[in-house]
N, C-alpha and C positions, 0 to 999 in steps of 0.2 A: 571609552567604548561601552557601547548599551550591552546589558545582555539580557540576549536574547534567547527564546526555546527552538532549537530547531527539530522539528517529528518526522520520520519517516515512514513510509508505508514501507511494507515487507515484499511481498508477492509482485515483481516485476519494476521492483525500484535498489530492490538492496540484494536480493538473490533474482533468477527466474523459473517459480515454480510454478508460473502457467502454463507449461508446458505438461507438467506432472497434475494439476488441479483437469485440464483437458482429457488427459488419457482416461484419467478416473470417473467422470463427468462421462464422457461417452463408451464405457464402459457398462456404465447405468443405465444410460438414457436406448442404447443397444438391447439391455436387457428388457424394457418395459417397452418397447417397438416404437421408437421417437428418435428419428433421425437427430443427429446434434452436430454442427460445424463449429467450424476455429469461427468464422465472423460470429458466431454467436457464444462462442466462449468467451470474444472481448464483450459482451453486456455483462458477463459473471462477476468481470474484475473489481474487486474491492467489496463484492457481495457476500452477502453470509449466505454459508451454507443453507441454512435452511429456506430463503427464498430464492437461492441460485436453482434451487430444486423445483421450488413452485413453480419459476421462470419456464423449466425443460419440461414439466407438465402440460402446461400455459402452453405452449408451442407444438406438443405431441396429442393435445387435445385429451387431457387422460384424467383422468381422477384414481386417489387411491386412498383406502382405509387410511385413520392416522398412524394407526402400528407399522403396515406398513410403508408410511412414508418416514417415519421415525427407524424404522431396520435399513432401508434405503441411505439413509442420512449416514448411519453407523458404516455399513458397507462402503459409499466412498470415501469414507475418511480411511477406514482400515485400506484399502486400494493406494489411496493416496500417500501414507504412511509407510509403504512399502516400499516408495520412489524416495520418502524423505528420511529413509534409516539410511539411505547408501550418500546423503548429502556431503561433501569437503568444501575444505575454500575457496578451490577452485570454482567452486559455483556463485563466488559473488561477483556481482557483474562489476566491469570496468570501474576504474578509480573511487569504487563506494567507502574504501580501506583509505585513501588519502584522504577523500573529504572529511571523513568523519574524524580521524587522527589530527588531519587541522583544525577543528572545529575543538576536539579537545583541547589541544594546546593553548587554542585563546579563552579557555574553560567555558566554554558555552556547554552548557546543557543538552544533553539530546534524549530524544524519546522517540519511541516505537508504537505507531500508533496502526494498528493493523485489526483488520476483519476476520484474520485465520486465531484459528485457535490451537493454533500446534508452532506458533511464535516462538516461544520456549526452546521446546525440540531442535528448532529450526535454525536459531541462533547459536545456540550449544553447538551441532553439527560443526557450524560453518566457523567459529569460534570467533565470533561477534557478542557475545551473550554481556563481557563485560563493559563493551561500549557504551553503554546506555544504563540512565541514570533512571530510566521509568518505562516501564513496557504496560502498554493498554491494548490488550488483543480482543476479540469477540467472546473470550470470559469474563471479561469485564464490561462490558455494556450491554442496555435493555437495546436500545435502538442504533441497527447499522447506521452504515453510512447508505445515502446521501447525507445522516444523520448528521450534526455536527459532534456527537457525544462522544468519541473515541477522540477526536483532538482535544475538546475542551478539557476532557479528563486528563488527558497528557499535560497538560498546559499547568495543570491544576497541582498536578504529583512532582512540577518541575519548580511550581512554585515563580511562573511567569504571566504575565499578561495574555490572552489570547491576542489583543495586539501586538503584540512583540515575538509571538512565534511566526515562525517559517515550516511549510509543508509540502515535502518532497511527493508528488504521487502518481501512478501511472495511470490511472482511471478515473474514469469520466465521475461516473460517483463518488471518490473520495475529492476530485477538485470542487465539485458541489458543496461537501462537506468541508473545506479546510474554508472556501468563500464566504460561504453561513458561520462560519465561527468567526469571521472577519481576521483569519489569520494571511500572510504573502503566500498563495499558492506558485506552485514552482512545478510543472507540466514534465515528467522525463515521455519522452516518446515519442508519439506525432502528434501534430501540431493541429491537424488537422479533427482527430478525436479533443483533443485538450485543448480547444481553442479559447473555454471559458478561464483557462488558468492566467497568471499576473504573467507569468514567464515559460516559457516552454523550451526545453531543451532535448536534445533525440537520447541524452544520456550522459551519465556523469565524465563524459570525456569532454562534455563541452562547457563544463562549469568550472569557470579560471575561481585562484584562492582572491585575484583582485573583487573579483562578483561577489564573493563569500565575506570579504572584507567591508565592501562595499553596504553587505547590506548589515551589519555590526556595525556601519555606523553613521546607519538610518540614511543612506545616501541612495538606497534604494528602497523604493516604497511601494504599495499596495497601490497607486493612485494611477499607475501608468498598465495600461496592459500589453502587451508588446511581445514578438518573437526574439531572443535573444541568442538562438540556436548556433549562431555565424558568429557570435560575438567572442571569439578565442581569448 
């Protein structure tokens, strides 16, 4: 059996804090007079903070000093910190606990490869923190994603191929970014946002340990793009 690195994003693949990134987000975007929707919270996903911000600018047609876009910055994250002090397990989404428990037991490697910068926090809460052999959040890289450099770094700390990893992620720009690094993107959500991923699945309810098996050992590859959603 190869082994392989498998990465996960955080934010709407292992927990659901776009829920809590939204409240805080239009919280902001309310204070500066810039309407902000849920369809436009899904452009944020897998964004950094700092240009999810330019984006709610961009769109409220606004400009503002860098102080205060940098005090802004601070504010939702304290906003958002507030929803992620009360986090438990119960907030990890559907079978994210078996996958990754199987994944250990055939000792594959895993890493956390996320744009938030409060990963740490967030994994502690939910008590995940010791799952994973390498975390690269948005303190550790110059450039987000669509970037490839939060996976390649994970890859790098795993001590694996970027060929040889696999990348769980719910946004359209980290499937950009795990493609550029030429790692198996793996699509949880719609299909119809993640249409550029290798596989797409509505959520870890639909990923058999045979799939998981399968691609350990190299039986599923990067070369097919395909919906896999139905495949139980």
């Amino acid at each position: 059996m190869t082994k392989k690195g498998f990465i996960f994003d955080l934010d709407g693949v292992i927990v659901d804090t776009a829920k809590y990134h939204f409240l805080a987000w239009k919280k902001l975007a309310k204070g500066v007079g810039v309407d902000f929707t849920e369809i436009q919270n899904e452009q944020l996903k897998g964004v950094s903070r700092q240009k999810s911000l330019e984006k709610i600018l961009e769109w409220g047609n606004k400009t503002l000093s860098e102080e205060e876009f940098n005090r802004l910055m601070s504010l939702k994250n304290e906003d958002y910190l507030t929803y992620v002090e009360n986090m438990k397990e119960e907030e990890i989404l559907p079978d994210v606990p078996k996958v990754l428990n199987f994944l250990i037991s055939k000792e594959q490697p895993l890493a956390l490869g996320s744009a938030s910068k409060n990963a740490h926090t967030i994994l502690d809460k939910v008590n995940l923190l010791e799952k994973f052999d390498a975390i690269v959040d948005g303190n550790g890289v110059k450039i987000g994603k669509p970037n490839p450099e939060v996976f390649l770094n994970a890859a790098k700390l795993l001590g694996v191929n970027p060929n040889d990893c696999i990348v769980f992620e719910d946004a359209k720009a980290g499937i950009e970014a795990a493609n550029a690094a030429h790692m198996i993107s793996i699509g949880i959500g719609d299909q119809s946002v993640l249409n550029e991923a290798d596989y797409v699945f509505k959520d870890f309810t639909e990923i058999s340990l045979d799939f998981l098996e399968d691609i350990m050992a190299n039986k599923i590859t990067k070369q097919t793009k395909t919906n896999l959603s139905n495949d139980k």
